[in-house]
C-alpha positions as CSV (number, residue, x, y, z in Angstrom):
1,X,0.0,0.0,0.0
2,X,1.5,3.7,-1.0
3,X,0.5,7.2,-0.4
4,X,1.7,10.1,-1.1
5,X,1.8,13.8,0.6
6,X,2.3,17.3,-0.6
7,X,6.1,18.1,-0.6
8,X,5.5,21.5,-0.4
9,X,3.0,24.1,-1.4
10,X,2.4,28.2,-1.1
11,X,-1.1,29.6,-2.1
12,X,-1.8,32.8,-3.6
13,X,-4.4,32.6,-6.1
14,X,-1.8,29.6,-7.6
15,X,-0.5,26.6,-5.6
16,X,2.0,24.5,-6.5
17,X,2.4,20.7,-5.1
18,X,4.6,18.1,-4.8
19,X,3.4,14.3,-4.6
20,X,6.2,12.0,-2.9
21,X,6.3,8.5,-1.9
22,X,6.1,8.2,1.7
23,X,8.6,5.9,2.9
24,X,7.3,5.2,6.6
25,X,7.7,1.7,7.9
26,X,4.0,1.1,7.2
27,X,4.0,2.3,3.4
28,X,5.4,0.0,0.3
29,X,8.5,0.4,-1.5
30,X,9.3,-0.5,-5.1
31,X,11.7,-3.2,-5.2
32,X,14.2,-3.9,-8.1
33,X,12.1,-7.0,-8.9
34,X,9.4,-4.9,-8.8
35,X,10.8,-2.0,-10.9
36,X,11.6,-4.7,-13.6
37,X,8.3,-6.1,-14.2
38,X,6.6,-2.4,-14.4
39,X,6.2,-2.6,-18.1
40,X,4.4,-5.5,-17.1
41,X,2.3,-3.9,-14.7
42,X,0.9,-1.1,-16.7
43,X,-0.5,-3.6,-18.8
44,X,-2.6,-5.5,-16.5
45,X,-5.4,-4.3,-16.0
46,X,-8.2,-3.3,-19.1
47,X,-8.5,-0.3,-20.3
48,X,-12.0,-0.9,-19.8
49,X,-11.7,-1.8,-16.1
50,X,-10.0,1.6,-15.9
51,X,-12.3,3.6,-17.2
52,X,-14.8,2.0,-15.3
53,X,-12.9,2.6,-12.1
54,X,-12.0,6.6,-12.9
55,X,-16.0,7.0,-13.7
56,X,-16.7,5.7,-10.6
57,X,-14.3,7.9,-7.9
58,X,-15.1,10.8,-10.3
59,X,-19.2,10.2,-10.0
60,X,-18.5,10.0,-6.2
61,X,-17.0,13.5,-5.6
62,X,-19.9,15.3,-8.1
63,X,-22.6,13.4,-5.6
64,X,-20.6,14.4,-2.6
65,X,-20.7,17.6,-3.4
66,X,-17.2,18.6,-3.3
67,X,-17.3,19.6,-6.9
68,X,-19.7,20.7,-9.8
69,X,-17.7,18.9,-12.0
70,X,-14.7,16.8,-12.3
71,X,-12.9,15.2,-15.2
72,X,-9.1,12.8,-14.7
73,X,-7.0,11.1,-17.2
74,X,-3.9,9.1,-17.6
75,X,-2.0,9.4,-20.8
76,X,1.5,8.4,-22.4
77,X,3.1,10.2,-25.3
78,X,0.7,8.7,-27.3
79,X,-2.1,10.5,-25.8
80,X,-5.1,9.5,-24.1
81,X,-5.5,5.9,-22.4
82,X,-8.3,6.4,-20.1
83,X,-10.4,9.8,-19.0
84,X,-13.5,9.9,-17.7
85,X,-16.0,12.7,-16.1
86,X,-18.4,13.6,-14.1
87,X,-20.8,16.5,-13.2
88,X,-22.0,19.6,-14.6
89,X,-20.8,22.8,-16.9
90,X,-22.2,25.2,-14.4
91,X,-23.9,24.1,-11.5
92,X,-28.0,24.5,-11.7
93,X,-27.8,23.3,-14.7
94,X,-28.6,20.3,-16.9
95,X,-25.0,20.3,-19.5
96,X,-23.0,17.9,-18.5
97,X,-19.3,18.6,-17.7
98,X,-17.8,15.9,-20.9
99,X,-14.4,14.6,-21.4
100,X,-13.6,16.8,-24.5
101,X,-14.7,19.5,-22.6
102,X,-11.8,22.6,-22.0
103,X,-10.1,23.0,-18.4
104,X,-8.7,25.8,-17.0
105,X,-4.9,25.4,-16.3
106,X,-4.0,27.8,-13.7
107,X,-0.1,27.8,-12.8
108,X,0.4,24.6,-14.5
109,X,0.4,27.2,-17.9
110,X,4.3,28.2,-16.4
111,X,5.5,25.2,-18.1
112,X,4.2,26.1,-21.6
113,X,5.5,29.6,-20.8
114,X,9.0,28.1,-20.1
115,X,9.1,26.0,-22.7
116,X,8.1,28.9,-24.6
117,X,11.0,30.8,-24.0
118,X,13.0,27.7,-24.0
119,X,12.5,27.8,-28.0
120,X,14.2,31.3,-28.5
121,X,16.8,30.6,-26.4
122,X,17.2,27.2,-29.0
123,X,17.5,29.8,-31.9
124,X,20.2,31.7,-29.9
125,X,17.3,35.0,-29.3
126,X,17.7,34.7,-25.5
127,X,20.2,32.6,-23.1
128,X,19.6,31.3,-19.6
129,X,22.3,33.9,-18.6
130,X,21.0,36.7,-20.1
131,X,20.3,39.2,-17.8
132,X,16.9,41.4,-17.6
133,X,18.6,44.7,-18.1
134,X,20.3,43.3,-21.4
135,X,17.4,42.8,-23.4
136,X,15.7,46.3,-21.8
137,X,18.2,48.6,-21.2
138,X,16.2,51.6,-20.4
139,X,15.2,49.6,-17.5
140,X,18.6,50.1,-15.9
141,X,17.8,53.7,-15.0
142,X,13.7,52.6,-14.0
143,X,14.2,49.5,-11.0
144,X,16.3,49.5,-8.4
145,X,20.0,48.0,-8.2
146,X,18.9,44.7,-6.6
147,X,17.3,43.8,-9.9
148,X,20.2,44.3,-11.7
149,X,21.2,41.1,-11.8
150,X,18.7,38.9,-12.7
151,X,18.7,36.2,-15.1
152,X,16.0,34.9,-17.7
153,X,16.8,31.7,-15.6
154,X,16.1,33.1,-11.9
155,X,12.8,34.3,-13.3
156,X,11.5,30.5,-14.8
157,X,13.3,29.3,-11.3
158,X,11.6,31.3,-8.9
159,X,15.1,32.7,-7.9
160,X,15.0,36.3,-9.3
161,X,14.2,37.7,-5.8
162,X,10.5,39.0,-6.8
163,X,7.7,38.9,-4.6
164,X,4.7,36.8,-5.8
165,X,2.3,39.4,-7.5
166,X,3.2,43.1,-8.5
167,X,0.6,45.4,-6.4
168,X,-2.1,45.1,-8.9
169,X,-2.0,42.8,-12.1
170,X,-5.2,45.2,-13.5
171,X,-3.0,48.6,-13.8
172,X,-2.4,50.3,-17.3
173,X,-5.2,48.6,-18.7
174,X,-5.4,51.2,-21.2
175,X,-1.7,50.4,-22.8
176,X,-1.6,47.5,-25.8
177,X,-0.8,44.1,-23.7
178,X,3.5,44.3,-23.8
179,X,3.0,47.9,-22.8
180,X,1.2,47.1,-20.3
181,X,3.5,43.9,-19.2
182,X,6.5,46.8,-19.4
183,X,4.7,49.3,-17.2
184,X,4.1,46.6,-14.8
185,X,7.9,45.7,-14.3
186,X,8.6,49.4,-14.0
187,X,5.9,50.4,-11.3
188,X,6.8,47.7,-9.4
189,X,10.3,47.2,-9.7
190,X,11.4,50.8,-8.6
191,X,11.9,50.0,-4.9
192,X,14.2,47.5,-3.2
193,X,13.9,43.7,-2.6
194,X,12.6,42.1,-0.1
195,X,14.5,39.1,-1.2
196,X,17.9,37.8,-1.9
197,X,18.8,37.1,-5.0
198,X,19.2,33.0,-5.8
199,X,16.5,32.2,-3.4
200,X,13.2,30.6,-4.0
201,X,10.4,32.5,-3.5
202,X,7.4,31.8,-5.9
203,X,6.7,34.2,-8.0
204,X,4.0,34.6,-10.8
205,X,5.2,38.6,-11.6
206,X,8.7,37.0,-12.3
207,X,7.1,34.7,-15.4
208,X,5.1,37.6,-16.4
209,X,9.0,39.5,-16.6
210,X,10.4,36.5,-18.2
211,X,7.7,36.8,-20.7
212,X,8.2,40.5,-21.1
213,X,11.7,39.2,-21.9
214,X,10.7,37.5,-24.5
215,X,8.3,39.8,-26.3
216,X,11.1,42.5,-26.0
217,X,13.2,40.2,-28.4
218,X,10.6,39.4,-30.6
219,X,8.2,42.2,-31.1
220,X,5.8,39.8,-30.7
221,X,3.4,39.4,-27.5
222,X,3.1,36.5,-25.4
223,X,-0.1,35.2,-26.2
224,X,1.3,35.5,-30.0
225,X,4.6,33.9,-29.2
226,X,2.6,30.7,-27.7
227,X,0.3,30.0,-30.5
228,X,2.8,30.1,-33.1
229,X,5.5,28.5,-30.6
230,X,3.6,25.8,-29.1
231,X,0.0,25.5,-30.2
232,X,0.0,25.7,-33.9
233,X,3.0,23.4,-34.2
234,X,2.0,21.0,-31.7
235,X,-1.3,20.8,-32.9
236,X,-3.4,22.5,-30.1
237,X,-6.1,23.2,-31.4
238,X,-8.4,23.9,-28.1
239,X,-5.9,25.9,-27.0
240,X,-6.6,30.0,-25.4
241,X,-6.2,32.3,-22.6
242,X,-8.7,32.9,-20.1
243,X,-11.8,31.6,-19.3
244,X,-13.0,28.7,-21.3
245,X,-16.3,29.5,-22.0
246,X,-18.1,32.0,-24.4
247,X,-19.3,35.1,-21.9
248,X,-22.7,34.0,-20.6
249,X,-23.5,30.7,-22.0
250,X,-22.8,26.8,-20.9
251,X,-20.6,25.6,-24.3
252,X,-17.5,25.4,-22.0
253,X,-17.3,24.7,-18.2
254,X,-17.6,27.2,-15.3
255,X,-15.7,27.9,-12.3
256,X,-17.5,27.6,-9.4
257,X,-16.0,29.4,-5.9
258,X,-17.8,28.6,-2.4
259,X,-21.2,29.8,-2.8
260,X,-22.7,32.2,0.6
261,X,-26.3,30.9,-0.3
262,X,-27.6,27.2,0.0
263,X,-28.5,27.0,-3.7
264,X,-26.8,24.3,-5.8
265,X,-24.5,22.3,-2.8
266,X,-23.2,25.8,-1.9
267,X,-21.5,26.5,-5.3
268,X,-21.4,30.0,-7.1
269,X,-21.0,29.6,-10.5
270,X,-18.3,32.7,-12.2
271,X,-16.8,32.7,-15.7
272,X,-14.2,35.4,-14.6
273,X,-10.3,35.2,-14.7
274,X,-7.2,37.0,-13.5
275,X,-6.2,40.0,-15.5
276,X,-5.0,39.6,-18.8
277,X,-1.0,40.7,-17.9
278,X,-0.8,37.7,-15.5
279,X,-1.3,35.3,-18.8
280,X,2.4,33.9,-18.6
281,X,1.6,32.8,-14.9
282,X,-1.8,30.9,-15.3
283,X,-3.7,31.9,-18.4
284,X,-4.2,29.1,-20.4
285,X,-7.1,26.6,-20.7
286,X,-7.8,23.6,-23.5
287,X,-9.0,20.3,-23.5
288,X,-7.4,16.9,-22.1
289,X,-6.3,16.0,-25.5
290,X,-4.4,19.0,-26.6
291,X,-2.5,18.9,-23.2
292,X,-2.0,15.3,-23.4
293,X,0.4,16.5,-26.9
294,X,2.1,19.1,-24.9
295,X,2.9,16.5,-22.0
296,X,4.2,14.4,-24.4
297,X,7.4,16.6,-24.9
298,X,8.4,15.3,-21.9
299,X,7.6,11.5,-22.0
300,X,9.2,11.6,-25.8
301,X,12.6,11.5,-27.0
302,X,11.6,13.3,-30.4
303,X,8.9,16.5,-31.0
304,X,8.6,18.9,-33.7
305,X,9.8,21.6,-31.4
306,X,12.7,21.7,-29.2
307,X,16.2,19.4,-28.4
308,X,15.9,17.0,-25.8
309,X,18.9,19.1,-24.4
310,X,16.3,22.0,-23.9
311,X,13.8,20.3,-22.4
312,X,15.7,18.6,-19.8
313,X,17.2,21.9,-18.7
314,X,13.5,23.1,-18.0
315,X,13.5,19.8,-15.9
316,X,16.8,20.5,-14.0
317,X,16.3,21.8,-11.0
318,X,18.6,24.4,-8.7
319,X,21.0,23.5,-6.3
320,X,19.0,20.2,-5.6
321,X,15.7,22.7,-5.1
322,X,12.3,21.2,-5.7
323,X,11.8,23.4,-8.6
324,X,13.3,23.6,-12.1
325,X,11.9,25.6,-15.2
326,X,8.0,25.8,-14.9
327,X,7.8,22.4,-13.2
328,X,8.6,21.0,-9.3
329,X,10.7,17.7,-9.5
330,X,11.0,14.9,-7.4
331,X,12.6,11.4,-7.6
332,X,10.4,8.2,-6.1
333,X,11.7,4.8,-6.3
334,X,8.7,3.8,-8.2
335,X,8.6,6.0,-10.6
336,X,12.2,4.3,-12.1
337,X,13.4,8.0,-12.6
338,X,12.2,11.7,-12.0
339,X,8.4,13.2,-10.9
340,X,7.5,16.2,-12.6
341,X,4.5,18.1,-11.1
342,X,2.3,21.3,-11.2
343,X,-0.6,22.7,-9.9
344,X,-3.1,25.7,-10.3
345,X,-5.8,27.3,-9.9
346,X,-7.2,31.2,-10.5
347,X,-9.2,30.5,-7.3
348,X,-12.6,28.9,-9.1
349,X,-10.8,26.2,-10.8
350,X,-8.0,23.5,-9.5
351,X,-6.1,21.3,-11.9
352,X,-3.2,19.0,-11.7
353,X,-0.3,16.9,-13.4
354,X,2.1,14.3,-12.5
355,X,4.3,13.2,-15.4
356,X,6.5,10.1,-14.6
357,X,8.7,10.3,-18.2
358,X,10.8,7.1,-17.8
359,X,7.1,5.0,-17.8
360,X,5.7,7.6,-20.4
361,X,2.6,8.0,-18.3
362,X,1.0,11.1,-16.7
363,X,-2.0,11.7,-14.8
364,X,-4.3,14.6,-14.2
365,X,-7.1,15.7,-12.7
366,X,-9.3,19.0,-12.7
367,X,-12.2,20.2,-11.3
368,X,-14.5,23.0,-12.2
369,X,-14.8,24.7,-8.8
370,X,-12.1,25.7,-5.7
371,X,-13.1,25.2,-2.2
372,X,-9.3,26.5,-0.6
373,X,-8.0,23.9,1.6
374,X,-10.3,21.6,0.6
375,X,-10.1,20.9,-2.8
376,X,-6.4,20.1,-3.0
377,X,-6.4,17.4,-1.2
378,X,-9.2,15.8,-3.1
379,X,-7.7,16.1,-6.4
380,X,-4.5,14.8,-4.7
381,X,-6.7,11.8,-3.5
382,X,-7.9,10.9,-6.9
383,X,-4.1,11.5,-8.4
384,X,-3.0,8.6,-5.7
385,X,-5.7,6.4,-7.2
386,X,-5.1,6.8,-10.5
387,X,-1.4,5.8,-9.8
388,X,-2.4,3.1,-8.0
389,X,-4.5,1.9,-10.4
390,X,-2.5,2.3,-13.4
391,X,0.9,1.1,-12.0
392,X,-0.1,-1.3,-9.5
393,X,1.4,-0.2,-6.6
């Protein structure tokens, strides 16, 4: 019998978690006999069966009213073996949440943003090195000293010694988008740090900067630099920013946040998001499919995109840190090689993703809906399941 427990998390608006193998006297550990046969293992059970069993745990959460809706998959670089889902669109109402439905991505969107970037610095148009100041120089005279320093890489790192959201994401909403993503850096970047440089402190302003970065060297913004970067050529065709669904009608899911009335198990339907600067952070939604090809970059050793070098650089991370380049990392026996994970959430959705690359599997899970406190360890319940289930451990 395994479980697993959150390595580490900080909640804003995003969370990020770790799953690890416990390794208490009372919990199982792979064994090299074991680790041998996995290939086996993933084989064992019917897809069928699977599907059968995700239906199920998913049908139990929607009828215990911990979420309006819920969908959960496990892939391979292939894409989709088994997905299944349960619930509603928008709760008080009759559309049913479906399995090609889109899902809102939260802070797991920092790994498309990093891999992103990871493609110009491929063609030689950034380097890890590079330093903010180099590619704006005007900003030399505009933030203070302590930012001096800072590397494209201590931004995708959470290293660059930024506090987690500049003092409000909505300002200069009257400049085009890289304007505004400029302004943003300036009016918040004037004063001092309250942190050292080469630390981690999570940071969803420093992806925003690392996008600004980017757009600086490209004249393009960052919503244009990921459809032609990562969605066209990977064949994402589900693939936006914001909310999923059309303003005021059911085609796409809702978020739901904890509802103050007693109408519909205490969930308040909202098709808002975060400001439209944030967009590197957490912007991103699609369906299961389309994230299933991005996933695959990781669990493949060829893609139409990027070097494997590349890739496992975003994968790599600091001084034996937890976190790398837009993903946390971890290394359980079981998984016969690295954990990567993510998690997010703009407050009235949660999603999240395990990739295990050296079994080419990952799993994920997303609900409609965030009840803080309460809905990430649910989804981190049904994760442990599907592992269970899949590798049988």
């Amino acid at each position: 019998m395994i479980d697993f427990i959150k390595y580490n998390s900080m909640r804003i608006n995003i969370l990020i978690f770790f799953l690890a193998l416990l390794t208490g006297c009372s919990c199982a550990k792979t064994t090299d006999s074991q680790a041998k046969n996995q290939t086996f293992n993933l084989q064992t059970m019917p897809e069928s069966v699977k599907s059968d069993s995700i239906q199920q745990m998913l049908n139990e959460v929607v009828e215990d009213g911990k979420s309006p809706g819920i969908i959960a998959a496990i892939i391979s670089s292939e894409g989709i073996i088994s997905i299944s889902s349960a619930g509603v669109r928008k709760a008080g109402f009759d559309e049913k949440f479906t399995t090609s439905d889109k899902i809102h991505l939260g802070s797991c969107t920092k790994a498309m943003t990093a891999t992103m970037i990871a493609t110009l610095v491929s063609e030689g148009k950034l380097n890890w090195d590079t330093k903010l100041i180099e590619v704006i120089p005007e900003l030399k005279a505009k933030i203070h000293s302590d930012y001096h320093k800072v590397t494209l890489w201590n931004l995708l790192t959470h290293r660059a010694g930024l506090f987690k959201n500049p003092s409000a994401w909505s300002a200069f909403e009257e400049k085009e988008i890289k304007e505004r993503r400029l302004a943003l850096i300036i009016e918040n970047m004037a004063g001092s740090s309250s942190f050292k440089l080469g630390d981690f402190h999570y940071s969803n302003f420093g992806y925003m900067v690392a996008a600004c970065m980017a757009e600086q060297v490209t004249a393009q913004s960052w919503e244009e630099l990921m459809k032609e970067r990562i969605f066209e050529p990977l064949g994402m065709n589900s693939a936006g920013f914001g909310a999923p669904n059309t303003p005021n009608k059911i085609d796409q899911p809702w978020g739901h946040g904890k509802s103050r009335i007693k109408f519909w198990k205490d969930w308040d339907p909202d098709q808002s998001d975060n400001p439209e600067a944030l967009g590197p952070a957490g912007m991103v939604h699609l369906n299961i499919e389309d994230w299933a090809k991005f996933l695959a970059l990781q669990m493949s050793e060829t893609n139409p995109i990027l070097d494997r070098k590349y890739l496992d650089k975003l994968i790599e991370p600091v001084d034996g840190h937890f976190y790398a380049g837009g993903w946390g990392v971890a290394a359980p026996d079981w998984a016969k090689g690295i954990a990567i994970t993510h998690a997010g959430s703009n407050g009235i959705w949660y999603t999240n993703v395990l990739v295990l690359p050296k079994l080419d599997r990952a799993f994920i899970v997303s609900t409609n809906s965030r009840n803080f406190g309460v809905t990430e360890d649910l989804c981190t319940k049904v994760t442990n399941k599907l592992i269970r289930l899949e590798l049988d451990i």
